[in-house]
C-alpha positions in Angstrom: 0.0 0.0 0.0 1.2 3.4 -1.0 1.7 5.6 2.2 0.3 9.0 2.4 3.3 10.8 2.4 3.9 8.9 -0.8 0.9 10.2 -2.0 1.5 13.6 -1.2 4.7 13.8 -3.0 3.2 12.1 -6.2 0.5 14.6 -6.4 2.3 17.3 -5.6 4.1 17.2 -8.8 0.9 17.4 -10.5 -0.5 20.6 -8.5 -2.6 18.5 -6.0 -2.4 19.0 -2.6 -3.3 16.4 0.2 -3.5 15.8 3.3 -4.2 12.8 5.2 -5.7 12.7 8.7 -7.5 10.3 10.6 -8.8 8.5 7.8 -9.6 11.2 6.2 -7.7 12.9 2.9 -7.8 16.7 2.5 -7.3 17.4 -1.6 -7.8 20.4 -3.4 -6.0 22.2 -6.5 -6.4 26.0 -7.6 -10.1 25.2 -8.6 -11.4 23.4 -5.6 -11.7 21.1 -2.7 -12.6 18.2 -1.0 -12.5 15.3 1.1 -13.0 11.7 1.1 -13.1 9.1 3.8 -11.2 6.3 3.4 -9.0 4.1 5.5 -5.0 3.9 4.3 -5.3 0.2 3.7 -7.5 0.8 0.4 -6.1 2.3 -2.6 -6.3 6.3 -3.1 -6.9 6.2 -7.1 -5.5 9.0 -9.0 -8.2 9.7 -11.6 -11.0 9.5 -8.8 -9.5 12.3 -7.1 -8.7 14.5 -10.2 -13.0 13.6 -11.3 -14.1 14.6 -7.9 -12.1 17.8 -8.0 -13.3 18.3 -11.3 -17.1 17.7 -10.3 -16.5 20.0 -7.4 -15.2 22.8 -10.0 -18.4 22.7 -12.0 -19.1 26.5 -12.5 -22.3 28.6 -13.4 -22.5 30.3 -16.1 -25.1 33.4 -16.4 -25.6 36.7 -17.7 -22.9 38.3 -14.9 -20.4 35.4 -16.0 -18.7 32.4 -14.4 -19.4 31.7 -10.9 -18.7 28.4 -8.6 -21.4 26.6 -8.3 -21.0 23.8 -5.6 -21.2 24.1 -1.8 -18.9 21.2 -0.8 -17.9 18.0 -1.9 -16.9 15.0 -0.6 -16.3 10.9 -1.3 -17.4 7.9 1.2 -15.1 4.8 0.9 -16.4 3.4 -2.0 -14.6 6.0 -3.9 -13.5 4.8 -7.1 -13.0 6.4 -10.8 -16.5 7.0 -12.7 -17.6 7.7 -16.4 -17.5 11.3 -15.9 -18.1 11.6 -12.1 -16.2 9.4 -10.0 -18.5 6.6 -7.5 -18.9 7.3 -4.0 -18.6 11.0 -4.5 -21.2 13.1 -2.7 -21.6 17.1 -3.8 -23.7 19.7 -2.9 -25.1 22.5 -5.0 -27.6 25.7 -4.5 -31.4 24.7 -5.0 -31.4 26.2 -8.1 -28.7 24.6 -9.8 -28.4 20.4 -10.8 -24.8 18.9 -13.0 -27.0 15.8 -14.6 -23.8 14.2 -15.9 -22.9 13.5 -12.0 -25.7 11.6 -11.7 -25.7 9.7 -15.2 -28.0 7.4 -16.9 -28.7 5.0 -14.2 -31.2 7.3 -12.4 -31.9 6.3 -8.7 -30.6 2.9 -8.7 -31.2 1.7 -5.8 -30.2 -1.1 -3.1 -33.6 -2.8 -2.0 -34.0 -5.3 1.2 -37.1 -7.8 1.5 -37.2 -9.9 4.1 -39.1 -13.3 3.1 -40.4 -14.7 6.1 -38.2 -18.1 5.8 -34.9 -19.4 7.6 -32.3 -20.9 5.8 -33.4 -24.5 7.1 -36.6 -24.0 5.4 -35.1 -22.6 2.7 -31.8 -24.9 1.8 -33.8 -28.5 1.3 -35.8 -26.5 -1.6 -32.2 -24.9 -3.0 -32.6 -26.5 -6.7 -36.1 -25.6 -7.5 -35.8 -21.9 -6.1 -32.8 -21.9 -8.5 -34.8 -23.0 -11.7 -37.8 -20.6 -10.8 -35.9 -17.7 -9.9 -33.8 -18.2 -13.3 -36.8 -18.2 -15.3 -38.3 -15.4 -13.5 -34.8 -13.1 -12.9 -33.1 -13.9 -16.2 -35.2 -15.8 -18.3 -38.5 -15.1 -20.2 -40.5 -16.0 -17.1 -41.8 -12.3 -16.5 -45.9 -11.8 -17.3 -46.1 -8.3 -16.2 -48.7 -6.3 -17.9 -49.1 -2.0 -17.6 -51.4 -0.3 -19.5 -50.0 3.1 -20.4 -52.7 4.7 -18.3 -51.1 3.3 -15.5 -47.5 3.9 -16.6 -48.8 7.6 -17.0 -49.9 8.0 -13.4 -46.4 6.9 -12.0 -44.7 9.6 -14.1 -47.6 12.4 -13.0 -48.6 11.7 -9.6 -46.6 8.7 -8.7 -45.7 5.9 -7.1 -49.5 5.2 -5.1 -51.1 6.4 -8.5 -49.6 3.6 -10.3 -50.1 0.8 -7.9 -54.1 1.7 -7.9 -54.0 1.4 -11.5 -52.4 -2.0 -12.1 -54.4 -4.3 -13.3 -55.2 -7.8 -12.0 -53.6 -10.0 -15.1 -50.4 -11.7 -14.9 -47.8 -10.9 -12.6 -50.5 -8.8 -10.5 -52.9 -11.5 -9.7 -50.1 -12.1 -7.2 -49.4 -9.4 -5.6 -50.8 -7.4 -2.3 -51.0 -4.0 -3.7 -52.3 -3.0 0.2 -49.0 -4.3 1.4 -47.1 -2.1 -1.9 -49.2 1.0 -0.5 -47.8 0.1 3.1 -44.0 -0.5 1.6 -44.3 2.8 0.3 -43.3 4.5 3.3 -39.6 2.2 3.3 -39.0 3.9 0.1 -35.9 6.5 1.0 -36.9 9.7 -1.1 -39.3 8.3 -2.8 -41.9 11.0 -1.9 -39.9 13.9 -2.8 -39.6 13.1 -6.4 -41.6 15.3 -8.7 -42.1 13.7 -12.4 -44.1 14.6 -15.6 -45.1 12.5 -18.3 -44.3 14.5 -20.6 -40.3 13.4 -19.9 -40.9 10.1 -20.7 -40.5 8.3 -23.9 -43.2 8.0 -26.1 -43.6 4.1 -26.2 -45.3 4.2 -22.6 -47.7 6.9 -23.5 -49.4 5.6 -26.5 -53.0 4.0 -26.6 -54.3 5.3 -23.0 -55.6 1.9 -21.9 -53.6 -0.2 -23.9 -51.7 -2.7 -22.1 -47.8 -2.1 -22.7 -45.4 -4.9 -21.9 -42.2 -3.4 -21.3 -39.3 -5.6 -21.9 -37.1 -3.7 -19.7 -39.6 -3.5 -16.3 -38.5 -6.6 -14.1 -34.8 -6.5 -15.2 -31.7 -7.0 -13.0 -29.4 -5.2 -15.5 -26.2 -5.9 -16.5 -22.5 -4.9 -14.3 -22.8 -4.5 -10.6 -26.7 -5.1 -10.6 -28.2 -8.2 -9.0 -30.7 -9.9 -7.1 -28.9 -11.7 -4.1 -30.6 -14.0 -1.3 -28.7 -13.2 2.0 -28.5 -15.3 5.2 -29.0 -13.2 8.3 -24.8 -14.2 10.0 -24.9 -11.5 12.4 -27.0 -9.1 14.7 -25.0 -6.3 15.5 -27.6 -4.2 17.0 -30.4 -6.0 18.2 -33.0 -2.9 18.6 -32.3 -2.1 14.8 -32.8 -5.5 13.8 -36.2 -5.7 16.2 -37.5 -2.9 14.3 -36.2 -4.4 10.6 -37.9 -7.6 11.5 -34.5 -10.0 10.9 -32.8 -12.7 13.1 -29.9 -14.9 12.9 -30.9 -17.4 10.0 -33.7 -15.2 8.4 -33.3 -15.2 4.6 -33.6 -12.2 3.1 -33.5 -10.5 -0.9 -31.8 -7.7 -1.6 -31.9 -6.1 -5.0 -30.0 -3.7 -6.8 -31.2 -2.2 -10.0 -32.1 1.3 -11.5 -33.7 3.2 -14.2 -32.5 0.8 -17.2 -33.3 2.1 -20.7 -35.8 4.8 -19.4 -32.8 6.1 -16.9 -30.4 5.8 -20.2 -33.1 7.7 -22.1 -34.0 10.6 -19.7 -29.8 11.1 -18.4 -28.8 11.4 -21.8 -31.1 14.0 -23.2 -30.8 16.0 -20.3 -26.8 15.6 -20.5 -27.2 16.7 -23.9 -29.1 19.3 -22.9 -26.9 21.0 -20.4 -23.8 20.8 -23.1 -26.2 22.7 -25.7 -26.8 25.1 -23.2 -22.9 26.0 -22.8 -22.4 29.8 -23.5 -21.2 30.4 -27.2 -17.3 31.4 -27.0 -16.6 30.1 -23.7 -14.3 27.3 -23.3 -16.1 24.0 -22.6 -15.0 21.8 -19.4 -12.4 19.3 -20.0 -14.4 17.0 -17.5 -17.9 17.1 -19.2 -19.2 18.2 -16.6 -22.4 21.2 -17.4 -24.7 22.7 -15.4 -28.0 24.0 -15.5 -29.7 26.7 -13.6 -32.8 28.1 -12.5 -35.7 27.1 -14.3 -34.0 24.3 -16.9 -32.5 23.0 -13.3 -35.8 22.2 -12.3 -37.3 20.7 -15.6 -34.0 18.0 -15.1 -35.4 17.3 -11.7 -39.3 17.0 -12.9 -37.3 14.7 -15.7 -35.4 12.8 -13.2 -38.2 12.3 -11.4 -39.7 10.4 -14.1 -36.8 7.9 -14.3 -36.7 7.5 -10.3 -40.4 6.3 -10.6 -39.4 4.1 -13.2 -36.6 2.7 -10.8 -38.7 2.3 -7.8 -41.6 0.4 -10.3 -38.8 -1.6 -12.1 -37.3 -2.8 -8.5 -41.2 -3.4 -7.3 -41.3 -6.3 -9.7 -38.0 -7.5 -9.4 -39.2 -8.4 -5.6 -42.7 -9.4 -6.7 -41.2 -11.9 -9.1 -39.1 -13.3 -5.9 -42.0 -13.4 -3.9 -43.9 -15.5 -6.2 -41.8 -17.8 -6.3 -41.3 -18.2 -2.9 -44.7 -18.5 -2.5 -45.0 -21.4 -4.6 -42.0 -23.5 -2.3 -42.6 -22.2 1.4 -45.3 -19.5 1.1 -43.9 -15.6 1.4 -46.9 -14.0 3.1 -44.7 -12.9 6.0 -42.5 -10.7 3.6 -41.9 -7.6 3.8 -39.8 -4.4 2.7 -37.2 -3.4 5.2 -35.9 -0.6 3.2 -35.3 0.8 -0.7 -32.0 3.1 -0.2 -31.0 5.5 -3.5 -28.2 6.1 -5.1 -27.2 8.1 -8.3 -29.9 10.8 -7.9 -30.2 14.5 -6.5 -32.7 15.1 -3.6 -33.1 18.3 -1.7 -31.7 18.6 2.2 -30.4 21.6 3.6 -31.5 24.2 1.4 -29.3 22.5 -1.6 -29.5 19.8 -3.9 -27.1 17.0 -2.5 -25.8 14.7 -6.0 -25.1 11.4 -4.8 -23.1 9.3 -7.3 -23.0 6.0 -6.0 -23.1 7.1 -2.3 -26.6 6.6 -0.2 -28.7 9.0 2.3 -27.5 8.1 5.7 -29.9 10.2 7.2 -30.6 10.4 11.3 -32.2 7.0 12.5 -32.8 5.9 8.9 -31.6 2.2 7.4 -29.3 2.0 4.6 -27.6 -0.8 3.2 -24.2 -1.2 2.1 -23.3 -4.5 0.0 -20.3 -6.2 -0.5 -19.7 -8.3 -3.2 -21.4 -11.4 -3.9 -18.6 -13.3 -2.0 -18.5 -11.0 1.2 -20.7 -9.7 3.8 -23.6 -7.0 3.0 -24.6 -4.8 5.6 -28.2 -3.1 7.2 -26.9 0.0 8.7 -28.8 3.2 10.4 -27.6 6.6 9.2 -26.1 9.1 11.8 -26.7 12.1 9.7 -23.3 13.1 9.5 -23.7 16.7 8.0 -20.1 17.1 7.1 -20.7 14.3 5.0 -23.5 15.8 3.5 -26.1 13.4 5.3 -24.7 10.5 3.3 -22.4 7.3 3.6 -21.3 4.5 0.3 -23.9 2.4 -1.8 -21.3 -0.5 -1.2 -17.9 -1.8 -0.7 -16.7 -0.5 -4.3 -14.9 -1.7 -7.3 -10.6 -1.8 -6.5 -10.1 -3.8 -10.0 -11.2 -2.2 -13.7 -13.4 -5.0 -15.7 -10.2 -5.7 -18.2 -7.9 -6.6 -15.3 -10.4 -9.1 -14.0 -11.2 -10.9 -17.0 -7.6 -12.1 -16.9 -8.3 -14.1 -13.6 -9.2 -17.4 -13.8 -13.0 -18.2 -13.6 -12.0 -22.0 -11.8 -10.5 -20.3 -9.5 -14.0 -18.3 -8.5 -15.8 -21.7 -8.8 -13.9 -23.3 -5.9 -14.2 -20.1 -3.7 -18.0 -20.6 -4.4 -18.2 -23.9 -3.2 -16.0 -23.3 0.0 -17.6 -20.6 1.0 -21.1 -21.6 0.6 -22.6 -19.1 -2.1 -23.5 -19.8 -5.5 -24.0 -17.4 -8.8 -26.4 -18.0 -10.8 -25.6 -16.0 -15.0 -26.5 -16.5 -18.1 -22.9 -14.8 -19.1 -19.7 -16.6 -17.9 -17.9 -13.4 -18.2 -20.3 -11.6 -15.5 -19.0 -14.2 -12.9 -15.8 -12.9 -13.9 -16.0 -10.0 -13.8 -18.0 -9.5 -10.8 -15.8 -11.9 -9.1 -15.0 -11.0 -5.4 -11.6 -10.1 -6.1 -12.7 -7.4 -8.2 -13.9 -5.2 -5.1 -13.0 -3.8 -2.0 -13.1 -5.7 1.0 -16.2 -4.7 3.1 -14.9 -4.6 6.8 -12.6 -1.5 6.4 -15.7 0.0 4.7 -18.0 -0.1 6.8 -15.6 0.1 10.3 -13.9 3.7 8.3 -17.9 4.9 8.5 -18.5 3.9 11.8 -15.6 5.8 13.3 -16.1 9.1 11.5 -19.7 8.8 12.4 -21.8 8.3 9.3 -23.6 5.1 10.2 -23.5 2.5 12.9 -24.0 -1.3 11.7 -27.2 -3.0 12.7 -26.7 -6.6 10.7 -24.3 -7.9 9.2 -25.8 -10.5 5.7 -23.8 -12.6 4.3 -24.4 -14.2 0.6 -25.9 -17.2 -0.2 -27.1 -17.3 -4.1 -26.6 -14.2 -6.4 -28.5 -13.8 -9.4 -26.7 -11.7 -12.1 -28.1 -10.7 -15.7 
């Protein structure tokens, strides 16, 4: 491991500054700074500090000419290089002022918890049959999920309750307890806050107003880091949090992780467009690709945004109504609930500004959040602190350490025989997902989580460890 002085030395010579105390480094150039939280046994990457600098020298542009635009900015341990904007970066802005390309494509992808009213013992005897259904149903063509458009049209106009009174009893839906999705509402971190218009969306889910639309990306995992995962309840750290989540050692639980999918890619990309045609004429465009919009266009992106976070929520709704169903049909999954639906990669407004999360979580006061590993370590069910420093936040997970290419050259027997020593088992239609979500490829979770607890952003509640990942 590089030591910080090491570090300071190296970046020096390329204008950086840094400073490293407890846990914590201090980086800023001639445009900016900011700070990121992470323990000295994980890697400080080069480019995610020059992208979060970058993001936190986004600039407004307006008739009196080129201001700063961010409040603060900071990183959570996850903190590794992005797209454009690096993951587990955390910045603040004024109300009236958004940077879409911070937040991407993959609008409000969230990290989901069910529990499912089974223990492992129930559970393990039935291990090959849960497999084949959930195959089918996760990553096969088992999905029979019927909207009309009238209903897809409610979600992006008045939301989330809107749409769940307006789903029709066919297919999927003849399954489901839409009193118990009205209740689970309430679980939904930010949910509420999101404003939306239809008029965002694409066209396809508009047509017809009663005609029934069968969307083939609503029910999807996704591809990359996105999965559906049952968990074994291994530890209770904190026994009143875990009273009041419903989980005890042995419970089995589902935990999902998906976003927007081609809705998210639809809505991020016109509205990244967007914000690089509205770049003043003559002035020199950012080398980071990072644009802003203000005032009223600001708030169009988050009526926009809004639309694809609806989508998210709705998409993750029948990820864990597909689960449920086929629970149902092995032990019966009346006892199931949602514990919590935790975002990241989307703005909300706290503290008079809008906070961009780019794969970092609310971590507000009292709340859950969840913070998973990789499908070979430990995920975790955590209560924020609300750290304000931190902007209220804490990471979405444990965080990539190795890029994609350098992972494909590892040898997939070799993440076999883990599999089978450890207990957990991936279930892909791709060979080269198992690859390259192999656990080697990320962080290890214990300095993540024990680098948050000491700087006060979250205290651990339950510690989940893996038991069969589903991956598209």
């Amino acid at each position: 491991m590089t030591t910080p002085q090491r570090l300071q030395r190296a970046f020096a010579r390329t204008g950086i500054s840094l400073d490293y105390r407890d846990g914590i480094y201090h980086v800023r150039d001639g445009q900016a700074e900011a700070h990121i939280l992470l323990p000295d046994s994980l890697p400080l990457e080069d480019k995610a500090v020059r992208q979060l600098l970058a993001f936190a020298a986004v600039r407004r542009h307006d008739g009196q000419g080129s201001h700063g635009a961010v409040c603060r900015a900071c990183a959570t341990p996850d903190f590794h290089p992005g797209t454009v904007a690096p993951v587990g970066s955390v910045v603040a802005t004024p109300s009236d002022f958004v940077i879409p390309a911070a937040i991407g494509t993959d609008i409000n992808c969230s990290v989901r918890l069910l529990t499912t009213g089974a223990r492992l013992d129930q559970l393990a005897p039935h291990k090959g049959r849960l497999v084949e259904l959930l195959t089918a149903s996760l990553l096969g063509s088992g999905r029979d999920v019927p909207v009309t458009t009238a209903a897809f049209r409610a979600l992006f106009d008045h939301g989330p309750a809107a749409f769940v009174d307006r789903l029709n009893g066919q297919g999927l839906w003849g399954h489901v307890d839409r009193d118990r999705l009205h209740r689970e509402l309430a679980a939904c971190i930010g949910l509420d806050s999101f404003a939306g218009s239809a008029r965002h969306a694409p066209h396809a889910y508009l047509q017809e107003r009663h005609a029934v639309f069968r969307d083939p990306c609503l029910g999807t995992v996704g591809s990359g880091n996105h999965f559906v995962e049952l968990q074994v309840v291994d530890e209770v750290l904190d026994r009143h949090a875990a009273y009041r989540a419903g989980l005890r050692a042995g419970d089995v639980v589902v935990m999902i992780h998906s976003g927007s999918r081609d809705l998210g890619f639809y809505v991020g990309q016109a509205w990244m467009d967007r914000a690089r045609a509205e770049w003043p004429q003559g002035v020199k465009h950012p080398a980071s690709g990072l644009y802003g919009l203000s005032g009223p266009l600001a708030g169009e992106y988050l009526q926009a945004m809004g639309v694809a976070a609806r989508y998210a929520w709705a998409n993750r709704v029948v990820l864990a109504e597909l689960v449920r169903k086929d629970l149902e049909q092995i032990v019966g999954a009346a006892d199931s609930r949602l514990v919590v639906d935790v975002p990241h990669n989307v703005v909300l407004q706290q503290g008079g500004m809008n906070i961009h999360r780019k794969g970092a979580t609310p971590a507000n006061e009292g709340d859950f959040a969840l913070i998973p590993g990789s499908m070979g370590d430990a995920s975790y069910l955590v209560t924020g602190l609300g750290a304000a420093d931190w902007l209220w936040s804490c990471s979405h997970g444990a965080g990539r350490r190795m890029r994609r290419q350098a992972v494909r050259a590892l040898r997939p027997e070799a993440h076999a025989g883990r599999a089978g020593e450890q207990g957990w088992q991936c279930v892909t239609l791709r060979e080269e997902r198992r690859i390259e979500e192999a656990p080697e490829a990320y962080k290890p979770i214990g300095p993540v989580i024990e680098s948050q607890e000491a700087a006060g952003l979250i205290h651990a509640a339950v510690k989940l460890r893996p038991w069969i990942t589903f991956k598209a």
